[in-house]
C-alpha positions in Angstrom: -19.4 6.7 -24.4 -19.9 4.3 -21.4 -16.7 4.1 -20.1 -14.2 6.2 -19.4 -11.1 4.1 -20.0 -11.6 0.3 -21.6 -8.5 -1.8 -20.7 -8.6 -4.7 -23.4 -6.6 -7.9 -23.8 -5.7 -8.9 -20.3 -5.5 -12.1 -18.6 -7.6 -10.9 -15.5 -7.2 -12.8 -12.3 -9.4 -12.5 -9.8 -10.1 -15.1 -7.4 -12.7 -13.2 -5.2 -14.6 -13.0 -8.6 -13.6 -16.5 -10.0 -12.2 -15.1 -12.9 -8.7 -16.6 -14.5 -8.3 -16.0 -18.4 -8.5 -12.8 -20.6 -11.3 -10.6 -20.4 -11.7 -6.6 -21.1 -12.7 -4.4 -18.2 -14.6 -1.2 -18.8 -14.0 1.9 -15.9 -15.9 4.8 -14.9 -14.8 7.7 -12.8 -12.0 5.6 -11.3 -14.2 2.6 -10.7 -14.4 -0.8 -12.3 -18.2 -0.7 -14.4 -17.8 -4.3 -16.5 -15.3 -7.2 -16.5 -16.4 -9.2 -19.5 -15.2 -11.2 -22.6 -15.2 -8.7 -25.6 -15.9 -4.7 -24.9 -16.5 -2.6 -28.2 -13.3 -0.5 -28.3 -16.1 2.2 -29.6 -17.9 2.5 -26.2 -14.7 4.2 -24.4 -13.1 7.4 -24.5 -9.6 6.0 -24.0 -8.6 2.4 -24.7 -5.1 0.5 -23.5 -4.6 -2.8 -25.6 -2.9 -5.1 -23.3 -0.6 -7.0 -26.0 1.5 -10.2 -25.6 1.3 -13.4 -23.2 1.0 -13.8 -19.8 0.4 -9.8 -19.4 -2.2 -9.8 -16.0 -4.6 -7.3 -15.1 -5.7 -7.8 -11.1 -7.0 -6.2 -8.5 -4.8 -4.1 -6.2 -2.0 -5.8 -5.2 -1.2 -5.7 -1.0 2.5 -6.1 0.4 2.1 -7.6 3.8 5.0 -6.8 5.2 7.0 -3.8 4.4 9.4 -1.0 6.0 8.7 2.6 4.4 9.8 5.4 7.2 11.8 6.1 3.8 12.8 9.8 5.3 12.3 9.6 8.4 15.4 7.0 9.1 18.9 8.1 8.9 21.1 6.3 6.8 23.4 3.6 8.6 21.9 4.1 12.0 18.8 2.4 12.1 17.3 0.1 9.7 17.1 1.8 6.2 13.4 2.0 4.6 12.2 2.0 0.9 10.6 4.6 -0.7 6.9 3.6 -0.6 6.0 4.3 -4.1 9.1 2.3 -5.7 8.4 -0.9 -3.8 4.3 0.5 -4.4 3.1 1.5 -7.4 5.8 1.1 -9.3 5.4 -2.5 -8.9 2.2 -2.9 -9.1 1.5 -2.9 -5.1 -1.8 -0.4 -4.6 -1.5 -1.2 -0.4 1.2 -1.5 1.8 1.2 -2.6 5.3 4.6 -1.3 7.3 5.0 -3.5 10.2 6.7 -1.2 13.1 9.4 0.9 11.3 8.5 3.6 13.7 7.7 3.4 17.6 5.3 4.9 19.8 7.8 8.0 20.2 8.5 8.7 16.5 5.1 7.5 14.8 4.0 11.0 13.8 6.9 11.4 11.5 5.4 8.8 9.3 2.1 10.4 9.4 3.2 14.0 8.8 5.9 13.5 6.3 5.0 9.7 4.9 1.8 8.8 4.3 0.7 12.2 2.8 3.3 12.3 -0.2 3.0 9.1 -1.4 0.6 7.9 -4.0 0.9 3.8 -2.3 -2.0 3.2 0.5 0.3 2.8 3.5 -1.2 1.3 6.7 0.9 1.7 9.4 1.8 -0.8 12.3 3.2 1.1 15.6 6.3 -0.8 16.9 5.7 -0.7 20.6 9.7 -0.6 21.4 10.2 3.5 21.5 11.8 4.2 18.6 11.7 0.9 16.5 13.6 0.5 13.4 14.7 4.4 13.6 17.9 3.8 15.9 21.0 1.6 16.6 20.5 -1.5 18.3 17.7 -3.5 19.2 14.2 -2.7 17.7 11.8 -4.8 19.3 11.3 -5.2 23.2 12.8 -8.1 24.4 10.6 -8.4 27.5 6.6 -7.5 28.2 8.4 -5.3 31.5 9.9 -3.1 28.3 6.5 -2.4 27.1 4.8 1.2 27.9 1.0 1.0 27.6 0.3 4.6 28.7 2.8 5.5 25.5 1.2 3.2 23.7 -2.0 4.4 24.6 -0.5 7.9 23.7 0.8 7.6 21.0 -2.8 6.3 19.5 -4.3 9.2 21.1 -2.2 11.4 19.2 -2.5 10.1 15.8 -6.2 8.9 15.6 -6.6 9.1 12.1 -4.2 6.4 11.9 -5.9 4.1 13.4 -9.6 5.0 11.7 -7.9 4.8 7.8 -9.3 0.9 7.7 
């Protein structure tokens, strides 16, 4: 068998590759082997048929603006969060970029209790206003004189891996 799972049918679209109409993709060990026109159903251990119109296959989708502290928010004080696989995975969304839910003082709560349970590649943006979207009130700085570099810088310093995940 070449491939470990042959997904046949789909209307591929990718536009890094130039490709827009249906084509079979053959995947080994996780990774994508062969995007071509007709793959024998015989050379895969597993097969999905993709069946009826306008069904798309593409590469992982990336949400470029999200909020997912889901968590580590309380409900009805600050801004409320999704849960990162519903808006993720679920819907097709393999990346996730959350822009500043969390501030410089309450970033490691989406690293410890965030990021590790959820199957949706989050990459987080720190909100340089203290506590961000987490509490009452206004999120962002409204002035550069409310900005605290040495937290800032803190705040990466405490969480490097953070910062190294792209």
């Amino acid at each position: 068998m070449a491939y470990d799972l042959l997904i046949k049918g789909g209307h591929v679209l990718d536009p890094g590759q130039g490709i827009d109409g249906s084509r079979d993709i053959g995947i080994t060990n996780g990774l994508i082997d062969a995007i071509e026109l007709d793959i024998p159903a015989t050379t895969a251990k597993r097969v999905i048929q993709i069946k009826g119109d306008s069904r798309y296959v593409t590469p992982g989708l990336i949400d470029i603006h999200t909020h997912v502290a889901y968590g580590v928010t309380t409900h009805g004080v600050g801004m409320d969060s999704c849960d990162p696989d519903q808006i993720g995975v679920r819907a097709g969304v393999t990346t996730m970029l959350d822009c500043g839910s969390v501030g410089v003082a309450n970033i490691g709560a989406l690293a410890a209790h965030v990021i590790p349970r959820a199957k949706t590649r989050i990459i987080p943006f720190v909100n340089v206003g203290s506590y961000a979207h987490t509490m009452p009130g206004v999120a962002d700085v409204n002035s550069m004189d409310e900005v605290n570099a040495e937290a800032i810088a803190s705040c990466i310093g405490a969480n490097p891996r953070l910062h190294q995940r792209f």
